[in-house]
C-alpha positions in Angstrom: 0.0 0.0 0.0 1.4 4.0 -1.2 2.5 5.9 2.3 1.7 9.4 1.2 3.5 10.9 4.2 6.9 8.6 2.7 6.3 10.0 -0.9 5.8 13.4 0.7 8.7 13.0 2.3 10.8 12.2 -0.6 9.6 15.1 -2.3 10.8 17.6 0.1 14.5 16.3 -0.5 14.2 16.3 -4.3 17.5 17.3 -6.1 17.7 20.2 -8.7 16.5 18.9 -12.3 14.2 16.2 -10.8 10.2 16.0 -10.2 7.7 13.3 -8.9 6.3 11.1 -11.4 2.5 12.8 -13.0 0.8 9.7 -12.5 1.2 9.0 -8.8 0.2 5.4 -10.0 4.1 4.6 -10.8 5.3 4.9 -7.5 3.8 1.5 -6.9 7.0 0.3 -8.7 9.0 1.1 -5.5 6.5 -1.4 -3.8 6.9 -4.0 -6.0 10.3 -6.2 -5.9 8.8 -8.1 -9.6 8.4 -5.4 -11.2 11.4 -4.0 -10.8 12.6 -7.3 -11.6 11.2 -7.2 -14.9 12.5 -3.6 -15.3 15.7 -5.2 -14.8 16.0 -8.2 -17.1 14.6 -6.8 -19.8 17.8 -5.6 -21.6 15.6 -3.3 -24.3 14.8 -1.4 -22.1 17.7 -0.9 -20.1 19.0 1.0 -24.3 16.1 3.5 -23.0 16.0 4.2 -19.7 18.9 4.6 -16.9 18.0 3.7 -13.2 19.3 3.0 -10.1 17.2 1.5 -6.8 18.0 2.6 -3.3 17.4 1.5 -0.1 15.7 3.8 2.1 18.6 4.0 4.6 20.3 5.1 1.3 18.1 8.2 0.3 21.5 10.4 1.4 22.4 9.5 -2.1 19.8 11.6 -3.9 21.9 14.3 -5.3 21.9 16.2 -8.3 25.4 14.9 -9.9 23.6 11.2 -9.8 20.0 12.3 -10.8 21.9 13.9 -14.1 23.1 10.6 -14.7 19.8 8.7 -14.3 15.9 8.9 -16.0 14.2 7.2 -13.0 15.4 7.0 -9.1 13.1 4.0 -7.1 13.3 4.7 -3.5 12.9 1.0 -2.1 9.4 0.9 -0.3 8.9 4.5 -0.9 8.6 5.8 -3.9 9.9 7.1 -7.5 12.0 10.1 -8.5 12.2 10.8 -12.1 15.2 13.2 -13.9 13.4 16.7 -15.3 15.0 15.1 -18.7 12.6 11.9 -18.4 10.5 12.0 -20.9 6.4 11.1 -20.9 6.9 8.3 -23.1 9.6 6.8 -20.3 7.3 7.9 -17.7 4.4 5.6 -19.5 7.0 2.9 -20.2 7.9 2.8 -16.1 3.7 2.7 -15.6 3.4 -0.5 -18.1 6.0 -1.9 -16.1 3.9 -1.4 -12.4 0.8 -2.2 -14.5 1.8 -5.2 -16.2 4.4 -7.0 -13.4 1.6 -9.0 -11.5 0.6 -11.1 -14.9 4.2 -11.8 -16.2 7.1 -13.7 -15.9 10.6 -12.8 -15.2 12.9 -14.3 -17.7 15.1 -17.5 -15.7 17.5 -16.9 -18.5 19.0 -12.8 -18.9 21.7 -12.1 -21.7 24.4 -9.6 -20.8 25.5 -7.1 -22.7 29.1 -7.7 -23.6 31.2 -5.6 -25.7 
């Protein structure tokens, strides 16, 4: 279940050139270990859209040198910090993700990128 008072307690320590997400619906990705999963293994995706997950002991880290580097920060059990650069079509892409995670399957098998 979304803790409002968390999310609006993350947003009080947002770092220049970040915002909360427009659809407070992706913040359920924070709460969900699978769909973050799937954000992970799917190696597409990961050509699209840079991010990092933190713990929330770790939410010292928000900074703006790493949000620059990133389109999405997910604050473990809290909720979602996207880059000012993140666009609405990677916002929708991280809402699929939240939508879709209960009704599929992580992949056993994940191919690495190797140069």
């Amino acid at each position: 279940m979304m803790n409002f008072d968390k999310i609006n307690e993350l947003e009080k320590k947002l770092p220049t050139n970040s915002r909360m997400p427009s659809n407070p619906q992706t913040h359920y990705l924070a709460l969900s270990d699978h769909a973050i999963q799937l954000l992970s293994s799917k190696n597409d995706i990961q050509n699209y859209i840079t991010f990092i997950v933190l713990q929330p002991e770790q939410k010292h880290l928000l900074t703006n040198k790493l949000i620059k580097s990133v389109h999405c920060i997910i604050v473990k059990e809290v909720g979602v910090i996207l880059s000012s650069a993140c666009s609405q079509k990677t916002e929708n892409i991280l809402e699929h993700f939240v939508k879709w995670a209960p009704y599929t399957k992580v992949c056993e098998k994940m191919e690495l990128y190797q140069r």
